[in-house]
mmCIF entry with sequence, helices, sheets and N, C-alpha, C, O atoms, coordinates in Angstrom:
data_MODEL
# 
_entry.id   MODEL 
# 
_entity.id                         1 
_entity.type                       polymer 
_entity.pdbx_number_of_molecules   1 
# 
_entity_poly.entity_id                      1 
_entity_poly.type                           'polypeptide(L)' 
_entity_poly.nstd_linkage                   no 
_entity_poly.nstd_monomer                   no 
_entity_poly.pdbx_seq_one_letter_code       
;(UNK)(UNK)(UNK)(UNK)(UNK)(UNK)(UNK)(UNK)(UNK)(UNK)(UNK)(UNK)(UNK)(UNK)(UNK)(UNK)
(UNK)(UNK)(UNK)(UNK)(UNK)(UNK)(UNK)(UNK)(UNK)(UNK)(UNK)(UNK)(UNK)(UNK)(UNK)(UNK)
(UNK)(UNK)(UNK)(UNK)(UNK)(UNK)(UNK)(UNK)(UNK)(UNK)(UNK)(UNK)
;
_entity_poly.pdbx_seq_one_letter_code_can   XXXXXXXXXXXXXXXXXXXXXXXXXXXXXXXXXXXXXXXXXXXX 
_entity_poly.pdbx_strand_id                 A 
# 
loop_
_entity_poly_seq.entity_id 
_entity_poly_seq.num 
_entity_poly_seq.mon_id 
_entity_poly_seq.hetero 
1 1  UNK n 
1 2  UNK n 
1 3  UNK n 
1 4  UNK n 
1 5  UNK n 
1 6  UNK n 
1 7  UNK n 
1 8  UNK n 
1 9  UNK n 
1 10 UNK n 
1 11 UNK n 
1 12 UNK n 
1 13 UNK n 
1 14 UNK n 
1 15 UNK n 
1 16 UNK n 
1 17 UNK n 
1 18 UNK n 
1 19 UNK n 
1 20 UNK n 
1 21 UNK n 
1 22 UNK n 
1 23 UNK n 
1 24 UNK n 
1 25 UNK n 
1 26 UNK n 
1 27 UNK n 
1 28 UNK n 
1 29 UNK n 
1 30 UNK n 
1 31 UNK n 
1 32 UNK n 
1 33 UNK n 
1 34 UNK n 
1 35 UNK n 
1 36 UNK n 
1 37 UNK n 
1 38 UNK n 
1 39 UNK n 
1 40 UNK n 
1 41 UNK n 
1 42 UNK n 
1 43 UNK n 
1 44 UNK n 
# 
_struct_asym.id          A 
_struct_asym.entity_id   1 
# 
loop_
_struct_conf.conf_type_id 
_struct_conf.id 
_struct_conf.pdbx_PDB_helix_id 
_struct_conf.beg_label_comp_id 
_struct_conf.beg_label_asym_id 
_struct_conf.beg_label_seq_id 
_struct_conf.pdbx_beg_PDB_ins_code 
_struct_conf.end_label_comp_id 
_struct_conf.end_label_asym_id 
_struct_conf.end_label_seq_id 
_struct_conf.pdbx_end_PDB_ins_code 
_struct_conf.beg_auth_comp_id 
_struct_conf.beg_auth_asym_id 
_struct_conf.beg_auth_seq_id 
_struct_conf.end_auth_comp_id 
_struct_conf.end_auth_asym_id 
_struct_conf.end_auth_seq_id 
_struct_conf.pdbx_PDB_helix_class 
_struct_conf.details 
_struct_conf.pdbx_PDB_helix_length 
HELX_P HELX_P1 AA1 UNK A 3  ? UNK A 21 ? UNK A 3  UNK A 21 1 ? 19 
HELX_P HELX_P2 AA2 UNK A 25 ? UNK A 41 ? UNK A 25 UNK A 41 1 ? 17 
# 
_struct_conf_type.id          HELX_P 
_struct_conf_type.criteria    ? 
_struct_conf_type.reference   ? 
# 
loop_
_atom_site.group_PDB 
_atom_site.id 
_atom_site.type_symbol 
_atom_site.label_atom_id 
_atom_site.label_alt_id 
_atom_site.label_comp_id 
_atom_site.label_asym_id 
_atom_site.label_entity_id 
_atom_site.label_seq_id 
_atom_site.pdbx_PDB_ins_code 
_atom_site.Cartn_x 
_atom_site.Cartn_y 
_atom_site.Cartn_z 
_atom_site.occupancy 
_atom_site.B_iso_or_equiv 
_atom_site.pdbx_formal_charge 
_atom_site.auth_seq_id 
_atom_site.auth_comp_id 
_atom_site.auth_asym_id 
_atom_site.auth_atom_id 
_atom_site.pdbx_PDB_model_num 
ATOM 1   N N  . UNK A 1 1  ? -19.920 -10.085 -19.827 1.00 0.00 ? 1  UNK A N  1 
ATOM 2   C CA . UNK A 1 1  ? -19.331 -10.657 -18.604 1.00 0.00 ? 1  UNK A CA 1 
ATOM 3   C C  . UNK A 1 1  ? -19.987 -10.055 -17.357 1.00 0.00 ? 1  UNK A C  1 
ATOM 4   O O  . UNK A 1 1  ? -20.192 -8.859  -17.152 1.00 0.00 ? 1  UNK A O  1 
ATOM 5   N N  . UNK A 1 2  ? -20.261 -11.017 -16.615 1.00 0.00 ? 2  UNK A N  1 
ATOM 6   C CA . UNK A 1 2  ? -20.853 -10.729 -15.179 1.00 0.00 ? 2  UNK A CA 1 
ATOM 7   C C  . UNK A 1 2  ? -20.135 -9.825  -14.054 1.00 0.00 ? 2  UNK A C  1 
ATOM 8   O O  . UNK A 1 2  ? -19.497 -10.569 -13.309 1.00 0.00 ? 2  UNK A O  1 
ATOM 9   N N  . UNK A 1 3  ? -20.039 -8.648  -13.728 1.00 0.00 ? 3  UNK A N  1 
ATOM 10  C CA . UNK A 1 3  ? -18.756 -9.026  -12.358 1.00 0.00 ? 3  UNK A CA 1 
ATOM 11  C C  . UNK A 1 3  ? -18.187 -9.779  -11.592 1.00 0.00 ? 3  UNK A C  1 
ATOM 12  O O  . UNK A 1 3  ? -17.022 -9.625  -11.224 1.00 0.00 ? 3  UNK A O  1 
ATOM 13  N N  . UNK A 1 4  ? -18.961 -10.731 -11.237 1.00 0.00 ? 4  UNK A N  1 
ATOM 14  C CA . UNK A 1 4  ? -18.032 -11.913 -10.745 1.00 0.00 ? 4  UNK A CA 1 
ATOM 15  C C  . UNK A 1 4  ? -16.946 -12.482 -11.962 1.00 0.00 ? 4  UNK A C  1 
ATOM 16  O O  . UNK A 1 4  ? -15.750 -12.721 -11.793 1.00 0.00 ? 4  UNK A O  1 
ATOM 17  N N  . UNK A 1 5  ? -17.685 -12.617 -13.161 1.00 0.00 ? 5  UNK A N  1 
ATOM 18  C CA . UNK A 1 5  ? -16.169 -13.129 -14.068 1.00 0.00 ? 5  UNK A CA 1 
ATOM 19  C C  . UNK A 1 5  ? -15.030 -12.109 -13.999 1.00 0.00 ? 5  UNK A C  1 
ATOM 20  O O  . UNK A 1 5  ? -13.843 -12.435 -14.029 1.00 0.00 ? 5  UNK A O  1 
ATOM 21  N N  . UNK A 1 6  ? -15.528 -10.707 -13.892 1.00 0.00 ? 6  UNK A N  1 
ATOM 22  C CA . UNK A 1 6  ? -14.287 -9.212  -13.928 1.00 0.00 ? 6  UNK A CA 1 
ATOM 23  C C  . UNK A 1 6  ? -13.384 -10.028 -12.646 1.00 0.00 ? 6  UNK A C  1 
ATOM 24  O O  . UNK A 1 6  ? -12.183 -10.284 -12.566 1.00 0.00 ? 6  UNK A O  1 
ATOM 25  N N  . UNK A 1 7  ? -14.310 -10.250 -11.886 1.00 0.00 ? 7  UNK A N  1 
ATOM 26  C CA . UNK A 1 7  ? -13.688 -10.246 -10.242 1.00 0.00 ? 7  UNK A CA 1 
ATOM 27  C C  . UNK A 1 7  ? -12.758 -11.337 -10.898 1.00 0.00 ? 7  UNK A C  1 
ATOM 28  O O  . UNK A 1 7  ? -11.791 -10.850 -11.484 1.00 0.00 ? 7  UNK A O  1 
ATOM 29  N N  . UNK A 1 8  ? -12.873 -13.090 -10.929 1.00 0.00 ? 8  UNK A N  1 
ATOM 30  C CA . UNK A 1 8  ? -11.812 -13.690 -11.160 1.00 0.00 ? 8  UNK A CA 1 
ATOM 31  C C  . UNK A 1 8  ? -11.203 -13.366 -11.865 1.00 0.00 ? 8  UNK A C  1 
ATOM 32  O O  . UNK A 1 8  ? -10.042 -13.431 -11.461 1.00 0.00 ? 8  UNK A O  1 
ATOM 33  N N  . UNK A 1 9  ? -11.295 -12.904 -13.068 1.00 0.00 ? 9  UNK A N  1 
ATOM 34  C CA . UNK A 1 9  ? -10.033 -12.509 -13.861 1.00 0.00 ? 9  UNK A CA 1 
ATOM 35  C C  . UNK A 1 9  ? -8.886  -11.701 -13.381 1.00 0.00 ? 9  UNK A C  1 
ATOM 36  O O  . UNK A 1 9  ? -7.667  -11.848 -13.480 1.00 0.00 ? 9  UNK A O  1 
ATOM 37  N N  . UNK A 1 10 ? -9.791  -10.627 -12.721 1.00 0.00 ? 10 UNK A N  1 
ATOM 38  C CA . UNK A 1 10 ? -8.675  -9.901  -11.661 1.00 0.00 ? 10 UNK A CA 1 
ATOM 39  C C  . UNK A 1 10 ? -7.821  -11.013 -10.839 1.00 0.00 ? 10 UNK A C  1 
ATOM 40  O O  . UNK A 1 10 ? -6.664  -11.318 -11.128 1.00 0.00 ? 10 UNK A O  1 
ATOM 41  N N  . UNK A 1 11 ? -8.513  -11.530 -9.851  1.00 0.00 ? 11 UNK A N  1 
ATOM 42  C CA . UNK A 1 11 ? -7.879  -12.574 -9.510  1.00 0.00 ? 11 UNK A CA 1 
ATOM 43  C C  . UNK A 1 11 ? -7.058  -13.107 -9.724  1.00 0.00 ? 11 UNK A C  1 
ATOM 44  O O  . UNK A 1 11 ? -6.099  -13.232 -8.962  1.00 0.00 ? 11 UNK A O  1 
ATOM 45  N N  . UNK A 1 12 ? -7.201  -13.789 -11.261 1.00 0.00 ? 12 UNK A N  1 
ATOM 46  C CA . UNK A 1 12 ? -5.831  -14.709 -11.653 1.00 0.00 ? 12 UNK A CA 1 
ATOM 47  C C  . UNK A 1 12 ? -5.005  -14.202 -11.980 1.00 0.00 ? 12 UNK A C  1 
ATOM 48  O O  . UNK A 1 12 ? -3.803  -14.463 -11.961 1.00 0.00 ? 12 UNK A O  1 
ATOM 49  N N  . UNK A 1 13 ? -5.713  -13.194 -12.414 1.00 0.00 ? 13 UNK A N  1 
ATOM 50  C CA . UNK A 1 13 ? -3.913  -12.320 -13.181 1.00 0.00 ? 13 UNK A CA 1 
ATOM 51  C C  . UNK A 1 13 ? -3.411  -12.032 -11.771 1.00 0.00 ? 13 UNK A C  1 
ATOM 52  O O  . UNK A 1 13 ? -2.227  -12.353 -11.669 1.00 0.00 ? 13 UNK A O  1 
ATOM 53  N N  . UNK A 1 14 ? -3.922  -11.537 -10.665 1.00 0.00 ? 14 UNK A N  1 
ATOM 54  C CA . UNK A 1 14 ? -2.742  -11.211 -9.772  1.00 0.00 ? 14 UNK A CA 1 
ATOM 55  C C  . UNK A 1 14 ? -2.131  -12.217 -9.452  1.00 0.00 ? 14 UNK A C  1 
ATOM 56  O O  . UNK A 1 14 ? -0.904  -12.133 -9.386  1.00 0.00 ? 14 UNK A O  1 
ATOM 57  N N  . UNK A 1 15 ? -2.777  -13.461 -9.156  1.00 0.00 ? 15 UNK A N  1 
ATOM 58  C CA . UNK A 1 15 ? -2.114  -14.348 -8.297  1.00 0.00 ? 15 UNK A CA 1 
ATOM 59  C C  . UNK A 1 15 ? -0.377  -14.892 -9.843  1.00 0.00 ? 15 UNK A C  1 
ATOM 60  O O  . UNK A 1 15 ? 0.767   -15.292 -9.628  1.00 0.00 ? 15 UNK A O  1 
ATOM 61  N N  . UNK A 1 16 ? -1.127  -14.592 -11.172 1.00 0.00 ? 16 UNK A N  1 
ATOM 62  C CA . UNK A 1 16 ? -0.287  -15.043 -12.286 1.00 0.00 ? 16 UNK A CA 1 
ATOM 63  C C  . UNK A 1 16 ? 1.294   -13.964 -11.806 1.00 0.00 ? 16 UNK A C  1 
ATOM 64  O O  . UNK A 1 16 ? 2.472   -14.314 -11.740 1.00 0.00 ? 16 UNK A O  1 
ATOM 65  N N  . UNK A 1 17 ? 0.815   -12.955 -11.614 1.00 0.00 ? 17 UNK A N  1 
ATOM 66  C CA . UNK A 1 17 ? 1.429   -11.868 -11.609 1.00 0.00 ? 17 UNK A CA 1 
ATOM 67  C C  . UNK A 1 17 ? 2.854   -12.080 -10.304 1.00 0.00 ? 17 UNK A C  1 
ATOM 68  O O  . UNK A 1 17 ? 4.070   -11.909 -10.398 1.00 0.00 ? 17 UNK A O  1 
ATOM 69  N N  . UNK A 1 18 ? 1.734   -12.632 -8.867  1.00 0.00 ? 18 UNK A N  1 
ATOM 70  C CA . UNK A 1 18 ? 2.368   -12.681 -7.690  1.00 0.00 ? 18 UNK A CA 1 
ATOM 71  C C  . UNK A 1 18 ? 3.585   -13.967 -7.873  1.00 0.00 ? 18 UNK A C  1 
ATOM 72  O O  . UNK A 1 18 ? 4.699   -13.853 -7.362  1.00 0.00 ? 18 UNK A O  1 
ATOM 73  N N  . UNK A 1 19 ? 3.207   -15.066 -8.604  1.00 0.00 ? 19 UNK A N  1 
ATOM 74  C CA . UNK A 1 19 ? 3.832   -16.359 -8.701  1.00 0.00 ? 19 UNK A CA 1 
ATOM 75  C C  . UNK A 1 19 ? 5.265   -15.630 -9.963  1.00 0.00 ? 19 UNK A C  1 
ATOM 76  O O  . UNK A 1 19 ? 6.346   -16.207 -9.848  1.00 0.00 ? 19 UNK A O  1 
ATOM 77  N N  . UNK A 1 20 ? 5.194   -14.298 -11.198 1.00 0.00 ? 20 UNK A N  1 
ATOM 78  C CA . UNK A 1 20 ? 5.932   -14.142 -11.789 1.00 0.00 ? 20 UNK A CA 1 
ATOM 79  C C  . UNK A 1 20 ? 7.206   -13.492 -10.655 1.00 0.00 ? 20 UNK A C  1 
ATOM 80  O O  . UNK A 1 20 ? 8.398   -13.798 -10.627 1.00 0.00 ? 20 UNK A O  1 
ATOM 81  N N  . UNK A 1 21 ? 6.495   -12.556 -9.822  1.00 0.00 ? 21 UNK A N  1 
ATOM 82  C CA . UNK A 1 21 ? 7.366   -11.891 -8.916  1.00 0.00 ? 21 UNK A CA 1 
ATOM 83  C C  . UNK A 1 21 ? 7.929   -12.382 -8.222  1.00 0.00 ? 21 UNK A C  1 
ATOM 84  O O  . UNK A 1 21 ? 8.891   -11.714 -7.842  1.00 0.00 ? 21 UNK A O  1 
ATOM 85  N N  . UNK A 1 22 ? 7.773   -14.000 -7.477  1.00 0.00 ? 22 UNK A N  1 
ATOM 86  C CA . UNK A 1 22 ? 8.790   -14.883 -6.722  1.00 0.00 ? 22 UNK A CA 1 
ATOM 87  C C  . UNK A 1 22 ? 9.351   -15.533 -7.581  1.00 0.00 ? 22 UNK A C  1 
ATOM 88  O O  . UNK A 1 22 ? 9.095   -16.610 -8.119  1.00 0.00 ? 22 UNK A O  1 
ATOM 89  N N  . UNK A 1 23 ? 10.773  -14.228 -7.759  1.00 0.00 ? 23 UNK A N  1 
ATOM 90  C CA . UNK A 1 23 ? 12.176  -14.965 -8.345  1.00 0.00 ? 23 UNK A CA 1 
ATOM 91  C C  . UNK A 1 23 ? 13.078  -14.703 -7.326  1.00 0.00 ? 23 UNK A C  1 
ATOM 92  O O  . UNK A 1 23 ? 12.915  -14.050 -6.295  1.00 0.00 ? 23 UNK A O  1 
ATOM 93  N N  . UNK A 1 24 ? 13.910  -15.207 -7.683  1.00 0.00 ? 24 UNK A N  1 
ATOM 94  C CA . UNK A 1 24 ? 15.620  -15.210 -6.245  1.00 0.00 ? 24 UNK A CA 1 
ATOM 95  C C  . UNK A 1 24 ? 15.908  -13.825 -6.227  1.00 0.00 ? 24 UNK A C  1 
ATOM 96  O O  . UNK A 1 24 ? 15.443  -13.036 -7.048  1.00 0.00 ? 24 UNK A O  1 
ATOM 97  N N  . UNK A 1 25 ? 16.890  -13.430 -5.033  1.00 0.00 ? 25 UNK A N  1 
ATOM 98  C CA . UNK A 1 25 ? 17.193  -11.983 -4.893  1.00 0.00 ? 25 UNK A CA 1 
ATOM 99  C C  . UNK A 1 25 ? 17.594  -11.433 -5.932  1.00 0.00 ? 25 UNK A C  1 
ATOM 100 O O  . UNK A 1 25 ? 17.302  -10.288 -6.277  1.00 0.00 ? 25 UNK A O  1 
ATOM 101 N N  . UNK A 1 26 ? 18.448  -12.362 -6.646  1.00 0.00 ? 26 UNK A N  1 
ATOM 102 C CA . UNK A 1 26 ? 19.541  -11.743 -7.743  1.00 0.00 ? 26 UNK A CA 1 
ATOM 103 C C  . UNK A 1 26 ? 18.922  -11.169 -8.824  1.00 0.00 ? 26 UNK A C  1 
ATOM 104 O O  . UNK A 1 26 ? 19.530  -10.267 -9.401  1.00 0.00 ? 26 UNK A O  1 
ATOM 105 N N  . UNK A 1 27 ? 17.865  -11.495 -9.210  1.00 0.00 ? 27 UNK A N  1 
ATOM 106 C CA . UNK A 1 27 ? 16.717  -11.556 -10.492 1.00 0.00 ? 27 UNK A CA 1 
ATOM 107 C C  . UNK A 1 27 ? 15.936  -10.152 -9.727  1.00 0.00 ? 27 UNK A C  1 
ATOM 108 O O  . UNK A 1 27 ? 15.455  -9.211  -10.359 1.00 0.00 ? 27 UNK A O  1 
ATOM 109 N N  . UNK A 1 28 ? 15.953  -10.287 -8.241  1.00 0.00 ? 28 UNK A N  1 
ATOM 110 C CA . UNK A 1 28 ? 14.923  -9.677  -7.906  1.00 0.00 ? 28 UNK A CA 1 
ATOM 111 C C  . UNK A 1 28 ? 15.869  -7.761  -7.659  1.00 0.00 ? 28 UNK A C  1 
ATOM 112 O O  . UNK A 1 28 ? 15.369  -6.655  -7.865  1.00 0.00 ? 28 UNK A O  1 
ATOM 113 N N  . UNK A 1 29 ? 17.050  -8.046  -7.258  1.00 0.00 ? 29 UNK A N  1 
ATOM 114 C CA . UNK A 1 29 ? 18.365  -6.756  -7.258  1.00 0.00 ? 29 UNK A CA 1 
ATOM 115 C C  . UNK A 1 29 ? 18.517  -6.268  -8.903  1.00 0.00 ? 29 UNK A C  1 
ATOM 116 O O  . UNK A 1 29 ? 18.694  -5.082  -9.182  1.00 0.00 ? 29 UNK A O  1 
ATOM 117 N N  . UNK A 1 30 ? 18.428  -7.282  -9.896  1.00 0.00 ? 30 UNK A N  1 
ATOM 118 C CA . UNK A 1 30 ? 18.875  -6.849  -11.054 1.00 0.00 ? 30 UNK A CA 1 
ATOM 119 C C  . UNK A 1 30 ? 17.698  -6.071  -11.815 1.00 0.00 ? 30 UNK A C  1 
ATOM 120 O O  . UNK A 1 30 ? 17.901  -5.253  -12.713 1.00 0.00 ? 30 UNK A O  1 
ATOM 121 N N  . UNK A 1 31 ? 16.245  -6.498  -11.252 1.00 0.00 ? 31 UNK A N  1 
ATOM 122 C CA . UNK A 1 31 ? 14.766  -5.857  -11.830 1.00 0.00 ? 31 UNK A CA 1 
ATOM 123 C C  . UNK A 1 31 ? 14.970  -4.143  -10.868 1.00 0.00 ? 31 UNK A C  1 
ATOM 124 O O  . UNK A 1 31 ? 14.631  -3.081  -11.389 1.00 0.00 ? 31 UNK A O  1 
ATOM 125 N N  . UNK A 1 32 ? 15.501  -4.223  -9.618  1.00 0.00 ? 32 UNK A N  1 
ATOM 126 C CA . UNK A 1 32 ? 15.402  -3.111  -9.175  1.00 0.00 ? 32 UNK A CA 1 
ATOM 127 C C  . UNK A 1 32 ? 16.205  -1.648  -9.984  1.00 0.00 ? 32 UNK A C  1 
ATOM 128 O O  . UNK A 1 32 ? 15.849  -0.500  -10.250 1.00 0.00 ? 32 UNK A O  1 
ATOM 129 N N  . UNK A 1 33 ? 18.161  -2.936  -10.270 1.00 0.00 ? 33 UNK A N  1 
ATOM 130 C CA . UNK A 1 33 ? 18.339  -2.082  -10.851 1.00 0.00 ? 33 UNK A CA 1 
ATOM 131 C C  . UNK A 1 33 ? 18.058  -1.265  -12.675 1.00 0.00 ? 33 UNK A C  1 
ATOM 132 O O  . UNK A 1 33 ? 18.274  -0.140  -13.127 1.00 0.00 ? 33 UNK A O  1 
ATOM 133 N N  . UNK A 1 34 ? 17.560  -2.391  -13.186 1.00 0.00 ? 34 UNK A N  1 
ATOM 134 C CA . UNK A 1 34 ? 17.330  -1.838  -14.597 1.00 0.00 ? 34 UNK A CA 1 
ATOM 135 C C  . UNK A 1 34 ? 15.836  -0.956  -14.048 1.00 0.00 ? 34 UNK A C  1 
ATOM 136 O O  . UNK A 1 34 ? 15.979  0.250   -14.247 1.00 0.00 ? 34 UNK A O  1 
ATOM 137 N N  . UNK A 1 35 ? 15.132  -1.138  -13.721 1.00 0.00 ? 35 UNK A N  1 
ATOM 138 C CA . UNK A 1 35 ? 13.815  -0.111  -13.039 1.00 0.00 ? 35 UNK A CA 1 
ATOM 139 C C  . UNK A 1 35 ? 14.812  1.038   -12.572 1.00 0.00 ? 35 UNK A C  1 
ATOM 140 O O  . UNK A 1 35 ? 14.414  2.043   -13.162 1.00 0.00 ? 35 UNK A O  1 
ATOM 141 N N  . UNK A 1 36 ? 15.792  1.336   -11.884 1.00 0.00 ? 36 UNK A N  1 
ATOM 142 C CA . UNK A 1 36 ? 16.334  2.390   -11.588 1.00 0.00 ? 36 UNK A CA 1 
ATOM 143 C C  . UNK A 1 36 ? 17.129  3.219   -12.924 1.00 0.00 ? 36 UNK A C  1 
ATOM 144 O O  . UNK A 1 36 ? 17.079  4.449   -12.938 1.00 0.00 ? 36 UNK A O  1 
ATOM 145 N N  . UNK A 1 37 ? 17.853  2.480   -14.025 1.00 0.00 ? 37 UNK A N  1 
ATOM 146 C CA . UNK A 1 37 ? 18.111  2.691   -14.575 1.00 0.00 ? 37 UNK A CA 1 
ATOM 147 C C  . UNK A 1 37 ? 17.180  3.466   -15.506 1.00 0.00 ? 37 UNK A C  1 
ATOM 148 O O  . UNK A 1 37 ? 17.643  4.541   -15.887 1.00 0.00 ? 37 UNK A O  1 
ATOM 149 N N  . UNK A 1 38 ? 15.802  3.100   -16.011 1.00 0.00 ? 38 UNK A N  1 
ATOM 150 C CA . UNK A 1 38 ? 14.928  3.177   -17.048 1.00 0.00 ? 38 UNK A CA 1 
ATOM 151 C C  . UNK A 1 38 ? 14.862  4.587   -16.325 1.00 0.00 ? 38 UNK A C  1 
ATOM 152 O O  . UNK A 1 38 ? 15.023  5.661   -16.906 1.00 0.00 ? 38 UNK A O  1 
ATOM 153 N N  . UNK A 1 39 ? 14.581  4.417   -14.868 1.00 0.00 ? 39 UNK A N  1 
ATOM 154 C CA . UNK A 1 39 ? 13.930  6.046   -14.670 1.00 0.00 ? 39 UNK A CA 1 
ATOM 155 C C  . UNK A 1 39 ? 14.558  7.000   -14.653 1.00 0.00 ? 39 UNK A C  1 
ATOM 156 O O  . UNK A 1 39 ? 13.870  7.997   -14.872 1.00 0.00 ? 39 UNK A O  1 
ATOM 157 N N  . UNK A 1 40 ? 16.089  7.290   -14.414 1.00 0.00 ? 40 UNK A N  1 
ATOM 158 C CA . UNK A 1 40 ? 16.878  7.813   -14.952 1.00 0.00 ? 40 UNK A CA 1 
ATOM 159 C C  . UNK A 1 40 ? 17.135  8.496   -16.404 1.00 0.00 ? 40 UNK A C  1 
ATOM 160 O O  . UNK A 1 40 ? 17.390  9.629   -16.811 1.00 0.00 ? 40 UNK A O  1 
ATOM 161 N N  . UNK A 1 41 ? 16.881  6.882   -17.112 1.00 0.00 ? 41 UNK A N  1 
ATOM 162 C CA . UNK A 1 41 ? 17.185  7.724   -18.549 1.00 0.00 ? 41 UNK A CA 1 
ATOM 163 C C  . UNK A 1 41 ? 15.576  8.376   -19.072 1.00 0.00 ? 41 UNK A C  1 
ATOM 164 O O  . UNK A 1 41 ? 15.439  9.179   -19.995 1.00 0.00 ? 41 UNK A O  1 
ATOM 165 N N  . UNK A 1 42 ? 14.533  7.845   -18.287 1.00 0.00 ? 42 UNK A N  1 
ATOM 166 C CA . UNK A 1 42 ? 13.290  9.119   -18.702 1.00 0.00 ? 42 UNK A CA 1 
ATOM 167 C C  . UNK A 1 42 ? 13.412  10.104  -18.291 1.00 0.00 ? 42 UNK A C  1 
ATOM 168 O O  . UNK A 1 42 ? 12.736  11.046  -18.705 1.00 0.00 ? 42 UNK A O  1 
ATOM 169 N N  . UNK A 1 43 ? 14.550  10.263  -17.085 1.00 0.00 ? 43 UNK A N  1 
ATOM 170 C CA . UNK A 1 43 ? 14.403  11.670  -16.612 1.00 0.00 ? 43 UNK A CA 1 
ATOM 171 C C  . UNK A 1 43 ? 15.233  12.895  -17.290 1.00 0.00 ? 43 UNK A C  1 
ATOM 172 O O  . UNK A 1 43 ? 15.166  14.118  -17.171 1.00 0.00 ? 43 UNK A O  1 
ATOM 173 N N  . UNK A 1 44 ? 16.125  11.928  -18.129 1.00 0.00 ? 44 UNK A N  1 
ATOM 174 C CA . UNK A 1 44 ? 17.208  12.828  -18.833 1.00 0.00 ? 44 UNK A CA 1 
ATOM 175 C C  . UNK A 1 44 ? 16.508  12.866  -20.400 1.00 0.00 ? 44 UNK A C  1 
ATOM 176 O O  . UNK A 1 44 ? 17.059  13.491  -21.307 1.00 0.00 ? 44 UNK A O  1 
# 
């Protein structure tokens, strides 16, 4: 693979990535809190 193919691939996955991350607040409060949760229980 060329770098330019590295480069788009990077690309799509973010933009794949950016389009997964626009969900509604509620989806978006409930990812914060299980992420708060997880780090918690790694910390214990």
């Amino acid at each position: 693979m060329t770098k330019i193919d590295v480069l788009k691939t990077i690309l799509v996955q973010q933009y794949k990535f950016a389009q997964f991350l626009q969900l509604d607040n509620m989806d978006l409060m409930r990812l914060k809190l299980t992420r708060r949760n997880a780090l918690s229980v790694k910390n214990v």
